[in-house]
MIKOLDREN-864021 format. One record per residue: x, y, z of N, C-alpha, C in turn; residue in three letters. Coordinates in steps of 0.05 Angstrom, whole numbers, plus 5000, padded with zeros to 4 digits. Example, Ala and Ser with C-alpha at 12.3 -4.5 7.8 and 13.67 -1.06 7.14 Angstrom:
+------+------+------+------+------+------+------+------+------+-----+
!  n.u !  n.v !  n.w ! ca.u ! ca.v ! ca.w !  c.u !  c.v !  c.w ! res !
+------+------+------+------+------+------+------+------+------+-----+
! 5264 ! 4886 ! 5156 ! 5246 ! 4910 ! 5156 ! 5264 ! 4934 ! 5156 ! Ala !
! 5257 ! 4955 ! 5142 ! 5273 ! 4979 ! 5143 ! 5258 ! 5001 ! 5157 ! Ser !
+------+------+------+------+------+------+------+------+------+-----+
***
This chain:
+------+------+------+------+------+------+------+------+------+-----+
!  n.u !  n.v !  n.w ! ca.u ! ca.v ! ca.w !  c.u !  c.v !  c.w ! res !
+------+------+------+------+------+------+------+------+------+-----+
! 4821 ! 5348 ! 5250 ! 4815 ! 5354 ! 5222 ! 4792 ! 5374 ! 5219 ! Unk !
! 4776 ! 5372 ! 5235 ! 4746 ! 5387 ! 5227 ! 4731 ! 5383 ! 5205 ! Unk !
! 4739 ! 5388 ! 5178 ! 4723 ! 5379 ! 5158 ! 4723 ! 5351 ! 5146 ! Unk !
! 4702 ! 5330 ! 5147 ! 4707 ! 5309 ! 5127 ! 4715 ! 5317 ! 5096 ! Unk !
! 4730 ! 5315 ! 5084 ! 4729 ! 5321 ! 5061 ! 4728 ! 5294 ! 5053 ! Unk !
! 4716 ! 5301 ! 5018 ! 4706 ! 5275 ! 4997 ! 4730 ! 5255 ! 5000 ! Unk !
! 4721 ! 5229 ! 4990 ! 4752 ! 5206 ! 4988 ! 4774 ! 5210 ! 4999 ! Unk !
! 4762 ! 5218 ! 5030 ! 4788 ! 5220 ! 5058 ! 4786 ! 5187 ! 5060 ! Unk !
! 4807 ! 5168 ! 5050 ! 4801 ! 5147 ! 5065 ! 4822 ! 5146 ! 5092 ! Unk !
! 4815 ! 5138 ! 5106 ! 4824 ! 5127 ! 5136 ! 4858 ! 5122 ! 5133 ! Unk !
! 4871 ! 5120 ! 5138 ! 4902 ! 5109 ! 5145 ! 4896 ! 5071 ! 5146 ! Unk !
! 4889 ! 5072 ! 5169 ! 4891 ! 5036 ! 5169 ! 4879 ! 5024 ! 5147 ! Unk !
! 4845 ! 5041 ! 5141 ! 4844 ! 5019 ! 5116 ! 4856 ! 5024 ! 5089 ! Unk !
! 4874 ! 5047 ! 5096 ! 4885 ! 5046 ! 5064 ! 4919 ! 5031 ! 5065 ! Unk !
! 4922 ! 5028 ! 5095 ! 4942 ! 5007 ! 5100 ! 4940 ! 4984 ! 5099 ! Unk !
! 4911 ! 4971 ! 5103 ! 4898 ! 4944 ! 5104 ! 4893 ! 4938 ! 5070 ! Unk !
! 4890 ! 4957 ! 5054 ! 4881 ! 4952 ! 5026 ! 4909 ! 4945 ! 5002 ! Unk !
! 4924 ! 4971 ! 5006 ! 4947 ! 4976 ! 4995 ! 4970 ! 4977 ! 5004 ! Unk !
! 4979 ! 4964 ! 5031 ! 4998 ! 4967 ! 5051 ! 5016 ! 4940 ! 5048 ! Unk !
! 5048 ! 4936 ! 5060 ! 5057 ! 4916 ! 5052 ! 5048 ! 4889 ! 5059 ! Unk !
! 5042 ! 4881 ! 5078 ! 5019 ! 4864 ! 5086 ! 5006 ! 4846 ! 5060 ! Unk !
! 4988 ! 4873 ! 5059 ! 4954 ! 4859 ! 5040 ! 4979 ! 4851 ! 5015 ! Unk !
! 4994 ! 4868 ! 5006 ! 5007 ! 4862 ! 4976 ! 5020 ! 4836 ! 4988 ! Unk !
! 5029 ! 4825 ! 5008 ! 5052 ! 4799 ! 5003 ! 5019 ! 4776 ! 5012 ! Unk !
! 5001 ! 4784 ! 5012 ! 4987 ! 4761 ! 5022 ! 4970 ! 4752 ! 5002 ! Unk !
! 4976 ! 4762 ! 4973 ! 4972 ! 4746 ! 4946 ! 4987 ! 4742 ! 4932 ! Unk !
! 4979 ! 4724 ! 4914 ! 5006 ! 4715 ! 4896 ! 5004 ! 4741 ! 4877 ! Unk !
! 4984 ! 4757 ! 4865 ! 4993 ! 4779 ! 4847 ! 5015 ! 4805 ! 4860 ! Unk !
! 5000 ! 4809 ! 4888 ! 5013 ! 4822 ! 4907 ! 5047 ! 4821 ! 4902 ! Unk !
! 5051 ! 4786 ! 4916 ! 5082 ! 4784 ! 4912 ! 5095 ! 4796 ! 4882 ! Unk !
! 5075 ! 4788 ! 4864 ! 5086 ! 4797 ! 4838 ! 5092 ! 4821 ! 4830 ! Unk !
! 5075 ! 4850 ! 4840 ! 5075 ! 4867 ! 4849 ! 5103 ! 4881 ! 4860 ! Unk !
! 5105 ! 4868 ! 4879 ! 5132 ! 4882 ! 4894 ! 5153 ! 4869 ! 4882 ! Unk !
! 5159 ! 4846 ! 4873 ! 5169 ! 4832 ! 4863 ! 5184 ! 4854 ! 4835 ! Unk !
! 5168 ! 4864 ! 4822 ! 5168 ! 4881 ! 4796 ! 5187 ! 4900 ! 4812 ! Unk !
! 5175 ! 4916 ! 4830 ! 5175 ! 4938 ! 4849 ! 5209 ! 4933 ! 4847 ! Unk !
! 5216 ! 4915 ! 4860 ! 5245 ! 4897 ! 4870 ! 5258 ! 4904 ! 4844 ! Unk !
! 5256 ! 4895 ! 4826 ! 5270 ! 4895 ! 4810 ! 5274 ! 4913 ! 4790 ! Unk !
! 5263 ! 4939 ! 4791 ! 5268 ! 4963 ! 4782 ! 5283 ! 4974 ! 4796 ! Unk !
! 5285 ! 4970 ! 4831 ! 5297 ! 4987 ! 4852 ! 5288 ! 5005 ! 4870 ! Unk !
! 5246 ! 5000 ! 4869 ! 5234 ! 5026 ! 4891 ! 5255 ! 5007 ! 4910 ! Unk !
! 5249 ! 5027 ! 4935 ! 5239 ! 5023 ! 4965 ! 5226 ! 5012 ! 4968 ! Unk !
! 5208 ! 4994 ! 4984 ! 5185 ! 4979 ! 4979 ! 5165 ! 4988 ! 5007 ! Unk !
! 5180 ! 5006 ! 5031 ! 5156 ! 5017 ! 5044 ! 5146 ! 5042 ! 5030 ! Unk !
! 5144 ! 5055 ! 5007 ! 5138 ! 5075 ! 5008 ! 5111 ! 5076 ! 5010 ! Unk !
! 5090 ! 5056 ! 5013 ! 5070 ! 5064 ! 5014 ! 5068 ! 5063 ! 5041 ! Unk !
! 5074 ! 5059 ! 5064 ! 5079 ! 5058 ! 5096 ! 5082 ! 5088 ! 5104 ! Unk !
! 5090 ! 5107 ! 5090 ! 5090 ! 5132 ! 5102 ! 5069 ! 5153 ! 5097 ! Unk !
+------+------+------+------+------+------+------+------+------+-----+
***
């Protein structure tokens, strides 16, 4: 990369924060994808 640029966050912790994981490991979370589900996303799209 060479430059840090401003609010680069990291991959893992923005996988650890907002990734499918952290979302199923609360009940708002489930609710969340849950919604997600039932409109019809994909539900890894935050994984890529």
């Amino acid at each position: 990369m060479g430059m840090a640029y401003p609010k680069r966050q990291s991959k893992v912790k923005r996988k650890r924060k907002i990734g499918f994981r952290a979302r199923m490991a609360t009940k708002a979370g489930r609710k969340i994808m849950n919604n997600k589900r039932r409109v019809g996303r994909s539900l890894n799209v935050a994984d890529k």
